[in-house]
SENUSE-631266 format. One line per 4 residues: their letters; for each residue x, y, z of C-alpha. Coordinates in steps of 0.5 Angstrom, whole numbers, plus 500, padded with zeros to 3 digits. Last residue first. Example, Ala and Ser with C-alpha at 12.3 -4.5 7.8 and 13.67 -1.06 7.14 Angstrom:
BEGIN
sa> 527 498 514 | 525 491 516
//
This chain:
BEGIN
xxxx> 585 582 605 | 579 580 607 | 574 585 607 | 576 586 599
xxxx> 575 577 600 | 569 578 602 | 566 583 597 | 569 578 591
xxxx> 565 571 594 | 559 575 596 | 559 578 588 | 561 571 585
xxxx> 555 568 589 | 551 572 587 | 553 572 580 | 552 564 582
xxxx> 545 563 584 | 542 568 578 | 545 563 573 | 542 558 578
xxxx> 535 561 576 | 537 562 569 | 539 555 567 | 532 553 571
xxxx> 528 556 567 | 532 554 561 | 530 548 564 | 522 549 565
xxxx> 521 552 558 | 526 546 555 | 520 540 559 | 515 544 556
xxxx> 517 544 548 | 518 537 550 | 511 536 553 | 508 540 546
xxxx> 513 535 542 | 510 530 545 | 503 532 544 | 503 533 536
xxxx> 506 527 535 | 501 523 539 | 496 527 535 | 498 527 529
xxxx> 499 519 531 | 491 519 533 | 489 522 527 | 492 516 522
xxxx> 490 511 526 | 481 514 525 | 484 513 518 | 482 519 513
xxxx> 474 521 510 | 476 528 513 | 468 528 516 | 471 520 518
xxxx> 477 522 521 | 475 527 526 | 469 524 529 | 474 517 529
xxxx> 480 521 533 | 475 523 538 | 472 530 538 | 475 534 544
xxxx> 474 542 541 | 482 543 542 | 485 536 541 | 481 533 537
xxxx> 479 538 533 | 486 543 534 | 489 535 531 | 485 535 525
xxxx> 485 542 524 | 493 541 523 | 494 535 519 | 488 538 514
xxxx> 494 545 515 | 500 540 513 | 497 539 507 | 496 531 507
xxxx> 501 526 504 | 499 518 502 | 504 512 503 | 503 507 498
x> 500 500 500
//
């Protein structure tokens, strides 16, 4: 069986309808006369890449707040060391 392609927008609308307005894959799949399996592996991808996208929010996130903890850090350290000697 050959591989079919769909627009990137019919592939787009299906996963907003399933995800967005909680039709079932099969709903979707049937009013764009395509497999219910399809749907549901844009939708899989679909929701892994967002769950990656947040777990990159959370980390850059966190960089920053340990790149905040260590300028204080370095300014403690370096006024301490002027008392010092």
């Amino acid at each position: 069986m050959r591989t079919k392609f769909y627009p990137d927008e019919l592939r787009a609308e299906a996963v907003r309808l399933v995800v967005e307005k909680r039709y079932s894959a099969a709903e979707v799949a049937s009013a764009f006369n395509i497999r219910s399996e399809t749907v549901l592996i844009w939708v899989k991808r679909f929701r892994d890449r967002r769950s990656r996208l947040g777990e990159v929010a959370q980390l850059k996130t966190k960089l920053h707040e340990v790149a905040m903890e260590r300028d204080v850090l370095i300014k403690l350290t370096t006024r301490l060391l002027d008392k010092a000697g």
